[in-house]
C-alpha positions as CSV (number, residue, x, y, z in Angstrom):
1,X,13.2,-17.8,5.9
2,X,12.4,-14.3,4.8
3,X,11.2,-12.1,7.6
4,X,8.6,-9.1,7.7
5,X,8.4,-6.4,10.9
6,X,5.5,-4.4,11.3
7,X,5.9,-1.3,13.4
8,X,3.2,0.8,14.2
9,X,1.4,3.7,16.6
10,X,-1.7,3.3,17.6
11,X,-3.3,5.7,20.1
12,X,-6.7,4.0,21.3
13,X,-6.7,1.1,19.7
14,X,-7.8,1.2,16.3
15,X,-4.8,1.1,14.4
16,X,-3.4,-1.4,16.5
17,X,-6.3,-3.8,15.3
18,X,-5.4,-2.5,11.9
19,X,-1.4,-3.4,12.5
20,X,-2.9,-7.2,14.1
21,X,-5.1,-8.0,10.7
22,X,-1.5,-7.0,8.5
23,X,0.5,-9.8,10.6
24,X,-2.3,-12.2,10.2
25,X,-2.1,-11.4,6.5
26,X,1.9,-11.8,6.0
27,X,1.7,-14.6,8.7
28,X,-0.6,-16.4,5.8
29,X,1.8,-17.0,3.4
30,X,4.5,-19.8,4.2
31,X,8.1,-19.1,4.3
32,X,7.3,-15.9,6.1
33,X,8.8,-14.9,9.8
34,X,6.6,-12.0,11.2
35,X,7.2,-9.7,14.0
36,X,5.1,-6.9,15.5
37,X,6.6,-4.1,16.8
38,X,4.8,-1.2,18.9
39,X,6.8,2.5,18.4
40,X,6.4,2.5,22.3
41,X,8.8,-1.1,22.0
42,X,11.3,-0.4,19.8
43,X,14.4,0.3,21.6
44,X,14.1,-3.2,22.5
45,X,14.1,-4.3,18.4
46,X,15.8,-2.3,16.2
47,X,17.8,-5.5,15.0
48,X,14.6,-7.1,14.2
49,X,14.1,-4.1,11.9
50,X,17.2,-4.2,10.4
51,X,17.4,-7.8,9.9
52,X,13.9,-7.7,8.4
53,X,13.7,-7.8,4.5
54,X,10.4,-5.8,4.9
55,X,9.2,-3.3,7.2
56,X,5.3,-2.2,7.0
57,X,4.6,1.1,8.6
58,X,1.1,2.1,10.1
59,X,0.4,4.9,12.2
60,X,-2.9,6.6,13.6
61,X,-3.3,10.1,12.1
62,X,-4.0,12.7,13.8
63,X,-4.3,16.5,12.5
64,X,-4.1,15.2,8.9
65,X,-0.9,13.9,9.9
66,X,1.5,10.8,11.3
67,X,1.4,10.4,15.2
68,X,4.2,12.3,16.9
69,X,4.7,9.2,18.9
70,X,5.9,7.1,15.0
71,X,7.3,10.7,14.1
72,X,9.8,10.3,16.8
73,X,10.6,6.3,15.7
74,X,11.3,8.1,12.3
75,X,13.9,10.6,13.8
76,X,15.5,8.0,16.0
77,X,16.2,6.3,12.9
78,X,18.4,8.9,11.1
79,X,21.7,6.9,12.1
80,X,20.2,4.0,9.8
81,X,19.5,6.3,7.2
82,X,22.5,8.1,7.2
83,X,24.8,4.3,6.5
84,X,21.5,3.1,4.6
85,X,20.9,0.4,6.2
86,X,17.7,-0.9,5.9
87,X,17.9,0.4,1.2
88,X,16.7,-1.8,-0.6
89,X,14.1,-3.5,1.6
90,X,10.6,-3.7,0.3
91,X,8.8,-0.8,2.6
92,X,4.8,-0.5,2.9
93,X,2.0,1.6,4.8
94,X,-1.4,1.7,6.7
95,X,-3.1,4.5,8.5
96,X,-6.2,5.0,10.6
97,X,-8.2,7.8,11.5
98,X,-12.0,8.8,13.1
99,X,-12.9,10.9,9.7
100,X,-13.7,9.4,6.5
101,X,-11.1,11.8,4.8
102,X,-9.3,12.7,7.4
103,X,-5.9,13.2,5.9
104,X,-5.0,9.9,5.8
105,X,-3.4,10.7,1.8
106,X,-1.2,12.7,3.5
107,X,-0.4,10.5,6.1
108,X,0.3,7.7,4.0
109,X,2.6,10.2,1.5
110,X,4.9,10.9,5.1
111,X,5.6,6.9,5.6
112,X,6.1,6.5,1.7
113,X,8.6,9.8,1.8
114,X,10.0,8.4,4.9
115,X,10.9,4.5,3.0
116,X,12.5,6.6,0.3
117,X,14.6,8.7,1.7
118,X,15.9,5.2,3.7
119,X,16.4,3.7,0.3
120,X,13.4,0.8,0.2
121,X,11.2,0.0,-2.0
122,X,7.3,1.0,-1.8
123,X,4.7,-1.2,-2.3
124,X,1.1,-0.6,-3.2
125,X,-2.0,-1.8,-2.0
126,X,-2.4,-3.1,-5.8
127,X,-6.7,-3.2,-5.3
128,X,-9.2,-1.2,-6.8
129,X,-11.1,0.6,-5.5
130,X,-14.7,-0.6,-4.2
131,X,-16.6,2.6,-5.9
132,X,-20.0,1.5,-6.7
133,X,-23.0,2.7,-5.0
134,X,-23.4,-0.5,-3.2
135,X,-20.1,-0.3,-1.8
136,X,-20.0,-1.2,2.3
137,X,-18.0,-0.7,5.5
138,X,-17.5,-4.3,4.9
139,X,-15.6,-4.2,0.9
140,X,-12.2,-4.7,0.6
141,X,-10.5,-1.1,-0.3
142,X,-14.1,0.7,0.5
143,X,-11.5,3.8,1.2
144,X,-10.1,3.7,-2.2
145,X,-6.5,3.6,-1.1
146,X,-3.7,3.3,-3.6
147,X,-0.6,3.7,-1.6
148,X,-1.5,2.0,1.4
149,X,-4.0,0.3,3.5
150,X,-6.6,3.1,4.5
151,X,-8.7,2.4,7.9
152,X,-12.1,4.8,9.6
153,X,-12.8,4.1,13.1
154,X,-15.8,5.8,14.3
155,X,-14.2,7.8,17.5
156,X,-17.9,7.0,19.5
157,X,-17.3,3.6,19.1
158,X,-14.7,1.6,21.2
159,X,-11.5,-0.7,19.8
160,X,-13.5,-3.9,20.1
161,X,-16.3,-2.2,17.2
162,X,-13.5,-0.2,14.8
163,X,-12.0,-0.1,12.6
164,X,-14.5,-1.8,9.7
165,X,-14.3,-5.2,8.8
166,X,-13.2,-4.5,5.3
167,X,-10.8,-2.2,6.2
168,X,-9.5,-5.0,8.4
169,X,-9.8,-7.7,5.3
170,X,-7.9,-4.6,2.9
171,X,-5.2,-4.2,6.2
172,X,-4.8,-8.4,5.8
173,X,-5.1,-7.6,2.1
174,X,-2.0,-5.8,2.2
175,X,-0.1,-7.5,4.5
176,X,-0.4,-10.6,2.5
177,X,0.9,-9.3,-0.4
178,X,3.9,-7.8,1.0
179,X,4.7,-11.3,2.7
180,X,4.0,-12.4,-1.2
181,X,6.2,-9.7,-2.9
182,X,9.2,-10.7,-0.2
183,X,9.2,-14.3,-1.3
184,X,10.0,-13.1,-4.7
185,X,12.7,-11.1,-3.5
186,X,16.5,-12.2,-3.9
């Protein structure tokens, strides 16, 4: 059985839904083993990441950037990347933040840089964009996101309201097709 880890920071809330609808979307294909990992966890699972054949990465942003909290999961993983050990695995991204813009591009650019320097391989959200002037909170890809899953959680409303639910169907979008792309992996 090919399994899929999903590690993630999420500071209020929000991008921990976010990280919750991409294991519901990996856990929907068959054949798939899913695990999800907080940053604030990982000491406790670094063989699950290893042993994983892909790793999805999501992280809140905050000052047009990753969280410091996944920041430091990326340092503590320089041993890995020094024997490459996770190269070659299939590697993808999500991000949240309160602004519509709010650097998530940028954000998203840091977790694809930081899958390449490890060796894996990035994969795309593979949508289009939902650009059309009836577009709603509620379309799949409403962010136009090309690299990743893109989520905007209103910062006056609580967890239980944000993120949108078609940023959660684009987050479950994603994390089926990753589960999908690892099935088809040797």
């Amino acid at each position: 059985m090919k399994s899929i880890a999903i590690i993630y920071h999420s500071g209020y809330g929000h991008t921990a839904k976010q990280a919750q609808a991409v294991l519901d979307g990996a856990k929907s294909v068959n054949g798939i083993n899913t695990h999800l990992i907080s940053v604030a966890d990982v000491a406790q699972h670094w063989e699950v990441l290893n042993s994983a054949d892909a790793i999805i990465f999501g992280s809140a942003v905050y000052m047009g950037s990753i969280s410091a909290e996944f920041k430091k999961f990326m340092e503590e993983s320089s041993k890995l990347w020094f024997t490459q050990a996770w190269k070659d695995k299939l590697a993808a991204g999500f991000v949240n933040s309160a602004s519509f813009n709010g650097d998530k591009q940028t954000a998203i650019i840091q977790l694809a840089t930081f899958a390449a320097q490890h060796g894996m391989l990035w994969v795309s959200l593979g949508l289009l964009p939902a650009n059309s002037s009836k577009s709603e909170r509620n379309d799949l890809n409403r962010m136009g996101a090309s690299l990743g899953a893109f989520a905007q959680s209103d910062s006056d409303l609580g967890a239980d309201v944000v993120p949108p639910l078609g940023d959660l169907a684009t987050a479950r979008y994603l994390g089926q097709r990753v589960a999908e792309l690892t099935l088809r992996q040797k």
